[in-house]
Every structure is written in C-alpha cells, then in structure tokens.
C-alpha positions in Angstrom: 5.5 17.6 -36.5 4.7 21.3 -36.2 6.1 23.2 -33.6 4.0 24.6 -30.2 5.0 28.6 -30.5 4.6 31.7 -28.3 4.1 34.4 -30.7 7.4 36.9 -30.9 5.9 40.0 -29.0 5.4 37.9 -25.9 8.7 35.9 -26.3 10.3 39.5 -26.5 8.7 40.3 -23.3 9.8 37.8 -21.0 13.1 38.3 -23.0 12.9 41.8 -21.1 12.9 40.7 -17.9 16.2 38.4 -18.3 18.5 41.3 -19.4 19.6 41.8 -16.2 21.2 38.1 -16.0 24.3 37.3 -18.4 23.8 33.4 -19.6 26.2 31.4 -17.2 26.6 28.9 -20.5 28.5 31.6 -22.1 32.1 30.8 -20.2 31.2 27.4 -19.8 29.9 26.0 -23.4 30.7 25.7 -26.8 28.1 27.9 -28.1 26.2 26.9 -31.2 26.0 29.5 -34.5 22.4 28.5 -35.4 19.7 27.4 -33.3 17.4 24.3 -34.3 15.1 22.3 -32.5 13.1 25.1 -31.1 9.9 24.1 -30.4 8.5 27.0 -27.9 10.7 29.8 -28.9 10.4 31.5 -32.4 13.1 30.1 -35.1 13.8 33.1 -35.7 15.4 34.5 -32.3 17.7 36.5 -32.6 20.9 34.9 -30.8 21.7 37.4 -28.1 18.0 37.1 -26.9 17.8 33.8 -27.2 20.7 33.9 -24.8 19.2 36.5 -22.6 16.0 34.1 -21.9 18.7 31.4 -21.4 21.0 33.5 -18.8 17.3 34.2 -17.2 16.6 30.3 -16.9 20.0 29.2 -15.1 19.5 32.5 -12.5 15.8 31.8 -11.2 16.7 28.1 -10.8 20.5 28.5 -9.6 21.1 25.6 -12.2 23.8 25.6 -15.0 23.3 24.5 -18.9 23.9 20.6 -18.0 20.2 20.9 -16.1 18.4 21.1 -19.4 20.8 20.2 -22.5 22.6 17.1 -22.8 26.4 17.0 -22.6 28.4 13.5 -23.0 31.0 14.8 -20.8 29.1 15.5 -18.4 30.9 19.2 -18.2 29.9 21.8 -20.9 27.2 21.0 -23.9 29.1 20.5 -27.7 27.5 23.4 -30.0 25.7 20.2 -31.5 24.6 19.1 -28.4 22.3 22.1 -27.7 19.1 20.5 -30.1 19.6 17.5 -28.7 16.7 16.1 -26.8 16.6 13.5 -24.2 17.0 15.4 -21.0 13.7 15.4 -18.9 14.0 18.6 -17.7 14.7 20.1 -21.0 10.7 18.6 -21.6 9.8 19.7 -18.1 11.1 23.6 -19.0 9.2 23.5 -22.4 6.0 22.9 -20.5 6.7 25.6 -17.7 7.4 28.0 -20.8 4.2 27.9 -22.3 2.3 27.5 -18.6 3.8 31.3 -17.8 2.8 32.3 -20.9 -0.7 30.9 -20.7 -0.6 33.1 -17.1 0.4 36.4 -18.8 -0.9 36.3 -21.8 -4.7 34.8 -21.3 -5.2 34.3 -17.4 -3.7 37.7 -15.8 -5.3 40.0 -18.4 -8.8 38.1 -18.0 -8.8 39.2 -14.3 -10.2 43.0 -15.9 -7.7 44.9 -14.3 -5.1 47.1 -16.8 -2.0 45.8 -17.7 0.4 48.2 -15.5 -1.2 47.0 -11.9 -0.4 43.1 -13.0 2.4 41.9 -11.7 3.7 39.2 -15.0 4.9 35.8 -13.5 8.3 34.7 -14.4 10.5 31.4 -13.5 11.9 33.2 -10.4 8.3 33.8 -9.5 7.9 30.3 -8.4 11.9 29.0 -8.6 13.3 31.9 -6.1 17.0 30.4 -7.4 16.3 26.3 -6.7 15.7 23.9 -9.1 12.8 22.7 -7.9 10.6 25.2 -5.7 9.4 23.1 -2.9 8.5 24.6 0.6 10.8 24.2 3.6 8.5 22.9 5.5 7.9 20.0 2.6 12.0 19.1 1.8 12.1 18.7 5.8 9.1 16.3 5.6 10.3 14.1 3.0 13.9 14.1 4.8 12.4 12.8 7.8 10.0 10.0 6.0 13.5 9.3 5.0 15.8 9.2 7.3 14.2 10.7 10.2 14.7 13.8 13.0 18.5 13.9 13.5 18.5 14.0 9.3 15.7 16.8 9.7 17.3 18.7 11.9 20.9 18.7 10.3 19.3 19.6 6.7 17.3 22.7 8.4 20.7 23.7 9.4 22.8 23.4 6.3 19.9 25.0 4.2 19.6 27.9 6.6 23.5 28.6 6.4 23.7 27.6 2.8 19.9 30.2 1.9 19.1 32.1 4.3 18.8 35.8 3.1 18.0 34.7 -0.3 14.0 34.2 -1.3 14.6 30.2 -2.0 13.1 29.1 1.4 11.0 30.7 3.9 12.9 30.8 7.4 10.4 33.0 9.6 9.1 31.0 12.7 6.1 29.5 11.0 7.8 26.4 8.8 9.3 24.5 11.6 6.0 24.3 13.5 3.6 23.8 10.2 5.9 20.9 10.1 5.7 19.8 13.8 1.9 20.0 14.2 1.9 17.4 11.1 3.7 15.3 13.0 2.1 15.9 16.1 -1.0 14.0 14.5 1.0 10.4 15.5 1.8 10.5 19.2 5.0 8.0 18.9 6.1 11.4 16.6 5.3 14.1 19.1 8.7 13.9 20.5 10.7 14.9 17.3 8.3 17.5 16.6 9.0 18.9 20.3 12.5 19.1 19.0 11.6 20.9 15.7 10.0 23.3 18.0 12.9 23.7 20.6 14.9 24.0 17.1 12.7 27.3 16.3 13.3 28.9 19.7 17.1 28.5 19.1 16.6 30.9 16.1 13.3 32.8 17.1 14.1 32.9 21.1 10.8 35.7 21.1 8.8 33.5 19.6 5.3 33.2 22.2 3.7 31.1 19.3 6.3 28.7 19.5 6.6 28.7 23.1 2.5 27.7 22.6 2.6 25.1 20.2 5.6 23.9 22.4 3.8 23.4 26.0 0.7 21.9 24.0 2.9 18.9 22.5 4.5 18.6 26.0 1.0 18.5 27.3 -0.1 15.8 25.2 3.6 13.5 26.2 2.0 13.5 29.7 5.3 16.4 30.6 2.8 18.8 32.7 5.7 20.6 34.5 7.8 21.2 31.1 4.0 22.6 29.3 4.0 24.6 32.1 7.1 26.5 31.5 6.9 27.1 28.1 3.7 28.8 29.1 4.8 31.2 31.3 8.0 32.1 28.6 5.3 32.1 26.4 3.1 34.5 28.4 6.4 36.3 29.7 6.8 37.3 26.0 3.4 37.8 24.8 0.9 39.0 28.0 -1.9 39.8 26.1 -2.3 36.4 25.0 -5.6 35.0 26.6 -5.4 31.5 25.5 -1.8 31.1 27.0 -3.2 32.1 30.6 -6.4 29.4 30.0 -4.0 26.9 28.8 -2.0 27.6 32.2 -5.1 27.6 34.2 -5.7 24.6 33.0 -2.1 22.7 33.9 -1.3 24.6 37.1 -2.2 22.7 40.5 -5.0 24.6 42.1 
C-alpha cells in the first residue's frame, strides 16, 4: 500500500520547532537503529530529527512513548516494537500530522498574507501539554454528568493545583460560570451551579461578573435576600455597572 507523505522541506520545518525539546524516549526506550513503518514522515529521516519531532510530540501532549507505540511491558517500547501498529493513538497522531500540515502548508498561506506575519500551528498549539485538549469548562461538565457537583468541584481543585500557571487549562474567572449558566438552564441544577459560582469568588474575590451571574441564579431559587447581596458586593466592586443597580431596583423592597 503506498505510503501518505509530507514532502521533506515541510517535515524539516516542523522538525525546527521541536529542537528545543530532547525526546523523553531517549532514557526510557530501547531505541531502534532503522526506522520502518513510516507512513507520514519521509523514510529517509535522518535519526536525530526523527527524534527531535518525537521529543516535540511527548512535550506538547505531556505524554511519554507508551501513548503512541506499543510496549508488551507496559514500561519502555522494544527497538522492534517502534513499527508496530495497533495503538489508536499512534492512528490518531498520524491524522493530526498531516491535518497541521494541511494548515501550514495549503490553508495559512491561502489567507494572502506573507509568510513571516503567520503564525505556523504546531501540536502544542491546540495540546498546551495534555493529551487531549479539552476546555476546562468541558472536563468539569462531563465530571458532573458523571458523578456530579462534589466530583466537580474537587477535580477543579486538583487541576488548578496540579496546572495552573501552565497554558493547559484556562483558570481566569470566565470557565466556572460558562459552566454554571449551562446548568442554570434546569432549575433542579441551579443550586450546584450557585456553588460553582461561590467556588469562583473563592479564587476571583473581585470578581463583579461573578457576583452578577451569582444574585441572578439566587434570584431565580426564589433567595431574594441572598440576590440582593451579591448585588451590592457586586456593585461595591464594580459602580459603574448600570445593570447591577436595575437588577437591585428591581429586588429591593420599595
């Protein structure tokens, strides 16, 4: 069957941006002496920047060689076991190869503008150092399908002391209540996402939008006197903010 192949000159170009990362497989593997079963990279790599692209792989997606090649013990890939297929995300990374280069090389460049003002996609462009580059907001939301708001709240915490100051997740003040409003839609919910948003002010304590989103949940759970206070933090924080004095006008006993 002939082999899918990114020409050389654009191989050697993503190989540029991975000489910064030394493969992680190199302490950890028996590394092979001849490459085979290369279906998107040239045949002819040369080893070291075959290695390079490699080393570049593990670092966007904070993974290790076992992610993609298959090892029987479960440790450290045999030199044959490298051209083994049979490992789904060995297929999976295949396809994201040629989908960056299909990016670079045909869709950036058809945008018109010259090559030095485009900025080239790589894996850590989407991958930020996880495995699988899912929003915050989304990993809570499955977590609580799962197993619900205690789960939710726990996993918010061990990702924010396992990630945060890294680029894998996005812990501004926005995720938490993109995730509450979503659950806001089903009033037997709006409770939990009060807590997500009482979770946000523990971290974002200035946070008026929060304090917002907050009273209008407590609002809608029939909590008039709770909506109200988060109002006036909210306003206390933020007075310029119009629709927090309307939504207090509103609430207030006249």
């Amino acid at each position: 069957m002939p082999d899918s192949r990114i020409p050389v000159r654009a191989c050697l170009v993503l190989v540029a941006t991975c000489l910064a990362f030394v493969p992680l497989c190199a302490g950890e593997a028996q590394l092979p002496t001849r490459f085979t079963n290369l279906r998107v990279l040239p045949p002819d790599i040369a080893p070291d920047s075959l290695l390079s692209v490699m080393g570049g792989f593990t670092r966007a997606l904070g993974v290790r060689c076992i992610h993609c090649h298959v090892a029987a013990n479960g440790v450290r890939p045999s030199a044959e076991e490298f051209a083994l297929d049979g490992s789904e995300a060995k297929r999976v990374a295949r396809v994201m190869w040629q989908m960056v280069e299909a990016i670079n090389g045909q869709h950036l460049p058809a945008i018109g503008r010259p090559v030095a003002a485009l900025a080239r996609v790589t894996c850590a462009t989407c991958h930020r150092g996880i495995a699988r580059p899912i929003p915050l907001e989304e990993v809570l939301r499955v977590t609580y399908e799962r197993a619900g708001i205690d789960s939710t709240i726990a996993q918010y915490r061990g990702l924010r002391r396992e990630h945060f100051g890294a680029s894998a997740y996005d812990f501004s003040e926005l995720p938490l209540p993109t995730l509450a409003d979503r659950l806001a839609e089903h009033a037997a919910r709006r409770p939990d996402a009060a807590r997500l948003m009482r979770l946000n002010l523990e971290f974002y304590p200035a946070s008026w939008f929060t304090y917002q989103q907050l009273a209008q949940l407590e609002a809608a759970m029939g909590d008039t006197t709770a909506a109200i206070l988060s109002l006036e933090r909210g306003l206390a924080l933020n007075p310029q903010r119009a629709f927090l004095r309307e939504l207090l006008a509103r609430l207030k006993p006249r």
